[in-house]
C-alpha positions in Angstrom: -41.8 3.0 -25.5 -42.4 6.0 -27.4 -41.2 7.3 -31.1 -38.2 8.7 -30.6 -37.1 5.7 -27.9 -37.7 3.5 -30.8 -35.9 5.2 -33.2 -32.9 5.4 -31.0 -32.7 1.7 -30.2 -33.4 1.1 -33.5 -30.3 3.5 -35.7 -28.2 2.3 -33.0 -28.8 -1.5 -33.8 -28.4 -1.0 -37.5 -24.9 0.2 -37.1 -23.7 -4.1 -37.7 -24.9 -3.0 -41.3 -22.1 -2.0 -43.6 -23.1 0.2 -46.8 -22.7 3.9 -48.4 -19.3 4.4 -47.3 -18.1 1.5 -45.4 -19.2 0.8 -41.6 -15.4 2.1 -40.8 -15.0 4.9 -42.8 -18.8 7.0 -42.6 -19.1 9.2 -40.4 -21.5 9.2 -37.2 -23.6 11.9 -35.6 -26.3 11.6 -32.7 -29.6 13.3 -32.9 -31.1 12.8 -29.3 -29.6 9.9 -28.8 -30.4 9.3 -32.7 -27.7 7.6 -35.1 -27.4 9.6 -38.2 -24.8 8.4 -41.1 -23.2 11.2 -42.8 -21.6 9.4 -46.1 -19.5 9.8 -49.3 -21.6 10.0 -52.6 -19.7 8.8 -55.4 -19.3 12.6 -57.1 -17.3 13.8 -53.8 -20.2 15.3 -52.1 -21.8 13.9 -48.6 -25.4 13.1 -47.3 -26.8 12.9 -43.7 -28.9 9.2 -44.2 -30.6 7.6 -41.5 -29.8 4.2 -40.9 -32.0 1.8 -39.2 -34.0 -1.3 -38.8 -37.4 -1.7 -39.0 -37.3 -4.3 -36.0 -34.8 -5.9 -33.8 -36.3 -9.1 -33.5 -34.2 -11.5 -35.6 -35.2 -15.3 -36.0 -32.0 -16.2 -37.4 -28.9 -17.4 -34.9 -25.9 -15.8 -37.5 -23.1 -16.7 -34.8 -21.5 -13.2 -34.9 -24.5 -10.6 -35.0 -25.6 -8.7 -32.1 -29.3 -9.0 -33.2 -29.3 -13.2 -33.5 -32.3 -15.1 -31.8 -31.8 -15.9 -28.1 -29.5 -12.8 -27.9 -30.8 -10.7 -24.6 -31.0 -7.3 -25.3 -33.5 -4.7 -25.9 -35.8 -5.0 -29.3 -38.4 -2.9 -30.6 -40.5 -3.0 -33.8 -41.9 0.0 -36.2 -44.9 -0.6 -38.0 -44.3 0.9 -41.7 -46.2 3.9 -41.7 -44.9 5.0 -38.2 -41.4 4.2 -39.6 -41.9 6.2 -43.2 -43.9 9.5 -41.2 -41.1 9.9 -39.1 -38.2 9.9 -42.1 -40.3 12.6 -43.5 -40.1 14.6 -40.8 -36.0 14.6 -40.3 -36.0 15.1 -44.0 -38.4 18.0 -43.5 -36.3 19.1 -41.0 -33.5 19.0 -42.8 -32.0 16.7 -40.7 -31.6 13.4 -43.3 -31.5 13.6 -46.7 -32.2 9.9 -47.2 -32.7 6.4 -45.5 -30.9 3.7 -45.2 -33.6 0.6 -44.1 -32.8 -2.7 -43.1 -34.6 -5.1 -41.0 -34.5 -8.2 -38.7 -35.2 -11.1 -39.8 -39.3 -12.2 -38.4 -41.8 -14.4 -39.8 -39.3 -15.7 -42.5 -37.6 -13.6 -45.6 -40.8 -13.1 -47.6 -43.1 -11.6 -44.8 -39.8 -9.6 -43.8 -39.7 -8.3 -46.8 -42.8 -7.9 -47.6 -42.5 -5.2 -44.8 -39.6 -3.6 -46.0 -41.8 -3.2 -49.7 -44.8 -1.8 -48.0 -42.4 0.9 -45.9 -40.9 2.7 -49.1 -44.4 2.6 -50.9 -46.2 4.5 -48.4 -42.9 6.9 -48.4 -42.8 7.3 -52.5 -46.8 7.1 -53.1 -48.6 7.9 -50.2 -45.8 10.6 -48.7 -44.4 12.0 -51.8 -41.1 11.7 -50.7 -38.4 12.0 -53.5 -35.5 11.7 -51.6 -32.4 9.1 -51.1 -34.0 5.0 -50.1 -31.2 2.1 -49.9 -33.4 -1.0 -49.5 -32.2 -4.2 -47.9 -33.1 -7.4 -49.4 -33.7 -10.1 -47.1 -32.6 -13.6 -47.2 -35.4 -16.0 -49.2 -36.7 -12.9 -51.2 -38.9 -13.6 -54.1 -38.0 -12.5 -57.3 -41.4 -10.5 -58.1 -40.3 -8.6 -54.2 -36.9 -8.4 -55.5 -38.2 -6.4 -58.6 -41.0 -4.3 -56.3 -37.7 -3.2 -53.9 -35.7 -2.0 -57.1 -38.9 -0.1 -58.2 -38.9 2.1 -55.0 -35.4 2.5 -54.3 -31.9 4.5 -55.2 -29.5 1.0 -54.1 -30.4 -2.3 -53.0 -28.4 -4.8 -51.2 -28.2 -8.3 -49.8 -25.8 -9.6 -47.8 -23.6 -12.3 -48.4 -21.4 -12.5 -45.5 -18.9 -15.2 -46.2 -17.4 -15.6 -50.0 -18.6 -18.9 -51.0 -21.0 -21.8 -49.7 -18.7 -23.7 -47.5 -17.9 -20.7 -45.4 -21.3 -19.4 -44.8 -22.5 -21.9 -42.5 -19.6 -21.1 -39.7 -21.1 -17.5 -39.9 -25.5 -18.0 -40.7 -26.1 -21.9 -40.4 -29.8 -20.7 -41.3 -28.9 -18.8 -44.4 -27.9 -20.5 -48.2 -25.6 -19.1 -50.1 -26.5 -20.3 -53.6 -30.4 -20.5 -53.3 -31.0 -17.7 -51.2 -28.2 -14.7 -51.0 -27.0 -15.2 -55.2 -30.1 -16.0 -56.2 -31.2 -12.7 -55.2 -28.0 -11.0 -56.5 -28.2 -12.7 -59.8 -32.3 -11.7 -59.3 -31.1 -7.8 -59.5 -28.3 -8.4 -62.4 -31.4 -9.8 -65.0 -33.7 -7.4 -64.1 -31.3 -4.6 -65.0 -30.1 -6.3 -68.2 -33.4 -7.3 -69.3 -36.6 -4.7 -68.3 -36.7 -1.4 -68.9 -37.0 0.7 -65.9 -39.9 2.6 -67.1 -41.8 1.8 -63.7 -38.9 2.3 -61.7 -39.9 5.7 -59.2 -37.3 7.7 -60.7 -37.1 6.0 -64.4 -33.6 4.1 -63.6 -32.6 0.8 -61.7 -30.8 1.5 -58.3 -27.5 0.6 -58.0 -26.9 -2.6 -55.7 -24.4 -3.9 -53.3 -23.0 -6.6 -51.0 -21.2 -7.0 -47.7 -18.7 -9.8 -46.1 -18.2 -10.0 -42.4 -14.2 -10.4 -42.6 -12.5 -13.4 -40.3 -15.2 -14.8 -38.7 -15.2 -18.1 -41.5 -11.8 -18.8 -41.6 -11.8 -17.1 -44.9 -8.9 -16.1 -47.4 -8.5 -12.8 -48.6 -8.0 -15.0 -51.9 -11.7 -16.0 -51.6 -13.3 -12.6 -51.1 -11.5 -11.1 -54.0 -12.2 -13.9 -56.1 -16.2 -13.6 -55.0 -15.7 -10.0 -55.2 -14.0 -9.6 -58.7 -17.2 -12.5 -59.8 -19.9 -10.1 -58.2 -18.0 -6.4 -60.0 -17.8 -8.3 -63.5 -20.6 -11.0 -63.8 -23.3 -9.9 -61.4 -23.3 -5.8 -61.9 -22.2 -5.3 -58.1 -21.4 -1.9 -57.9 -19.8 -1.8 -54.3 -18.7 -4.7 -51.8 -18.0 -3.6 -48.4 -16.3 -5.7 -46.0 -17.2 -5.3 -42.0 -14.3 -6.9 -39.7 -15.5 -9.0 -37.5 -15.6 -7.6 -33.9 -16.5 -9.9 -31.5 -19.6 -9.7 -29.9 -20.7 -10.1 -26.3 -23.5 -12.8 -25.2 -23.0 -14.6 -28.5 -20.9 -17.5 -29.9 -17.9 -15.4 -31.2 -17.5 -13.3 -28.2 -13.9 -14.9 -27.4 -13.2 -14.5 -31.4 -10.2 -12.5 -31.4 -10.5 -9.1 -33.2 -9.8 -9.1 -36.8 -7.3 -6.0 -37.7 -9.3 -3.4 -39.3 -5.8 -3.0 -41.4 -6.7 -6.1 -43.2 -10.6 -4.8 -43.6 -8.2 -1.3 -45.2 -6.1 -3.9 -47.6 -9.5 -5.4 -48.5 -10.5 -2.3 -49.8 -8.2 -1.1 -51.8 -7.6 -4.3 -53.7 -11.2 -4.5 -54.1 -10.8 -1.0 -55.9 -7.8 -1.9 -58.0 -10.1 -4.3 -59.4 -13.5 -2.3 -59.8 -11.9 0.9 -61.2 -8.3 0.1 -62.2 -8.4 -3.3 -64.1 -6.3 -5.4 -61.7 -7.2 -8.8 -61.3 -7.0 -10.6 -57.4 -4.6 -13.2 -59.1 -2.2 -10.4 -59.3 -2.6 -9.4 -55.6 0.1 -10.7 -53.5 -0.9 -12.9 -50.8 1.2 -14.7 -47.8 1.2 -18.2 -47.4 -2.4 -18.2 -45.2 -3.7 -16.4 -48.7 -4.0 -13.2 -46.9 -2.9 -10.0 -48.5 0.2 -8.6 -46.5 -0.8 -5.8 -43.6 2.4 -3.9 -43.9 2.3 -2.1 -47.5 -1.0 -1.5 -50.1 -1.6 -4.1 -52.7 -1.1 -1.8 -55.5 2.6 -0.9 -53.9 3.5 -4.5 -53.6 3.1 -5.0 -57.6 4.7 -1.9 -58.8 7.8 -3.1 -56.1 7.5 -6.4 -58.1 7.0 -5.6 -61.8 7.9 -2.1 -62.8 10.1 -0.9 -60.0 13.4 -1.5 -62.0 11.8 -1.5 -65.4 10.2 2.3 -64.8 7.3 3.2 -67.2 7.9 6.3 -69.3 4.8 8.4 -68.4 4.6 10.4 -71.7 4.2 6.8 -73.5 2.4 5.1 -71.7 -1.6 3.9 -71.8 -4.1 4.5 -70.0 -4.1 1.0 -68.4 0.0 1.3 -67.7 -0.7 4.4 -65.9 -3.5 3.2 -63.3 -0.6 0.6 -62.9 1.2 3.2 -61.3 1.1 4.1 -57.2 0.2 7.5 -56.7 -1.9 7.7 -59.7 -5.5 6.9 -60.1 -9.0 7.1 -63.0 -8.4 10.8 -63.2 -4.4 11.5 -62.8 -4.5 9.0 -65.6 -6.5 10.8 -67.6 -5.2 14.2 -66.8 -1.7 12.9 -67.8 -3.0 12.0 -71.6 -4.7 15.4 -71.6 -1.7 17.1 -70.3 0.9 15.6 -72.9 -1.1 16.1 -75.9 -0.2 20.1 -75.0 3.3 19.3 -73.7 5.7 17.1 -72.8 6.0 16.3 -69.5 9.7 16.4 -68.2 9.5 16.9 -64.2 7.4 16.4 -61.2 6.1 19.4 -60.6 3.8 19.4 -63.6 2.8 15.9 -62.6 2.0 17.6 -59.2 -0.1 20.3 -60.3 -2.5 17.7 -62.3 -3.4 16.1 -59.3 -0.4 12.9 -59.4 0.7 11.8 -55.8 4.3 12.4 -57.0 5.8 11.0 -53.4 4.3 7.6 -54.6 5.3 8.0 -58.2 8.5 8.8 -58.4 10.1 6.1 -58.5 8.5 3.8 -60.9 8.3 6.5 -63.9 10.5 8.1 -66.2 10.1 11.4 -67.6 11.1 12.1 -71.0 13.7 9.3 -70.4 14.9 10.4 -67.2 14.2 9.0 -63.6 12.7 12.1 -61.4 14.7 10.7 -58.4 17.4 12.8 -59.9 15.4 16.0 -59.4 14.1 15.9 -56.1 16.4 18.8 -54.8 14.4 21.2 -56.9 11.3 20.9 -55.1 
């Protein structure tokens, strides 16, 4: 099997992997047969990454992943400096601007990641190469590997898969939650609080990140958000991605049904309203089965509840009352408080022009004591 064969097989099998943007929401691209990831940065702007594994051949039996042990299908291996000379020459050829690297699971955690380590040093050291690495960290990681991984790259992530310790074993019976998957997280969190990232490649600490698969345990969306809202606040996650689970063929979940990628959606955005617009998942409203409700967005459901018939005056009100608000988000917020320390703000339009989503607004605000509902016919 040549290069290229590899490579395909390879970007292809990689694709189970959430991260950047979400496994739902980046786009794909082939190259020759190829995957390439082109994803959302966080300043608005996009990036062609490739995304693959080192190898295919997994030791672990995770119930729901296309890649487990005894699964028959097509693997392949790269040996590290095969792997890092050919991302430097899509990134030559202007074809990447980064690398997203992941790996099966062989010979345990620590040789796995051992691996993984010695990829992205001959990339920085031996190849030069300056460009975009997201690092996976592999279950069983040593700290001292943890710490080499964030010295070499931009993010670095370990996947959880299931919120808590009693789920995880439906979805990974080989994997521990608390000894193996946090340890690692809480691994990253002290090294960023406590060393100074002088030997880091590009003097800072990469970012790092988590994913759930979504329905495959049984799981609440109560439990996710409450691991999720732990991870943002306590353990310096910067993203959590949830994958919904889609069944598999050839292994145990292949007669799962199909978890609604609306719920993976509702995930989402309640996972935002807590990262970026100080919610808290108690807050969320959840049906009976402590899932969030498909049919309207979490932040909708609480404004319905709370501030629908008590509008807030939007020429009053803080910063935090304002993120409160549908339609509004970090930077409508603070364009509002920039806007009314010129004017005051008496009708939609002006709302409209800073960037508020006044369709969603409108009825939860009042505007220099007046509800905007009344002025609709203007516009």
């Amino acid at each position: 099997m040549d290069n290229v064969e590899k490579l395909r097989l390879l970007s292809s099998a990689s694709q189970v992997e959430a991260g950047e943007d979400g496994c739902r929401t980046a786009k794909r691209g082939r190259l020759d047969g190829i995957v390439l990831t082109h994803a959302a940065l966080p300043n608005g702007k996009t990036t062609t990454l490739l995304k693959s594994l080192l190898t295919s051949v997994c030791e672990n039996n995770c119930l729901y992943c296309p890649m487990r042990a005894g699964r028959d299908f097509r693997r392949t291996t790269f040996q590290p400096q095969t792997f890092a000379q050919m991302v430097v020459n899509l990134t030559k050829a202007g074809l990447i601007q980064g690398v997203f690297l992941s790996s099966g699971v062989t010979g345990g955690g620590i040789r796995t990641q051992d691996r993984l380590i010695k990829t992205a040093e001959i990339l920085r050291f031996k190849l030069n190469y300056h460009a975009y690495i997201h690092l996976k960290i592999m279950p069983g990681a040593e700290s001292a590997q943890v710490l080499a991984s964030m010295r070499l790259a931009d993010r670095v992530s370990i996947n959880l898969e299931a919120p808590n310790a009693a789920r995880l074993p439906i979805l990974a019976p080989n994997k521990q939650f608390k000894n193996e998957l946090m340890r690692s997280i809480r691994t990253m969190n002290y090294i960023r609080r406590n060393f100074t990232p002088d030997t880091a490649w590009n003097k800072r600490w990469p970012s790092s990140c988590t994913q759930f698969v979504v329905g495959g345990a049984g799981e609440t969306d109560k439990e996710l958000l409450s691991t999720s809202q732990s991870l943002h606040k306590n353990h310096g996650i910067l993203r959590v991605y949830y994958s919904a689970l889609t069944p598999c063929k050839g292994t145990p979940f292949e007669n799962h049904a199909p978890i609604p990628i609306k719920r993976e959606h509702r995930l989402y955005q309640a996972d935002y309203l807590i990262r970026d617009y100080g919610f808290s998942e108690e807050e969320f409203a959840y049906d009976e089965n402590g899932l969030l409700p498909l049919e309207k967005d979490p932040k909708l459901l609480w404004a319905e509840r709370y501030i629908k018939h008590q509008p807030l005056e939007i020429n009053r009100a803080s910063r935090k009352e304002l993120l409160r608000i549908p339609g509004i988000g970090p930077k409508g917020a603070l364009a509002i408080i920039r806007a009314r320390h010129q004017h005051t703000i008496s009708d939609l339009s002006t709302l409209k022009k800073i960037g508020v989503r006044t369709q969603q607004a409108k009825d939860f605000i009042l505007l220099n004591g007046k509800h905007p509902t009344r002025q609709l016919a203007f516009f």
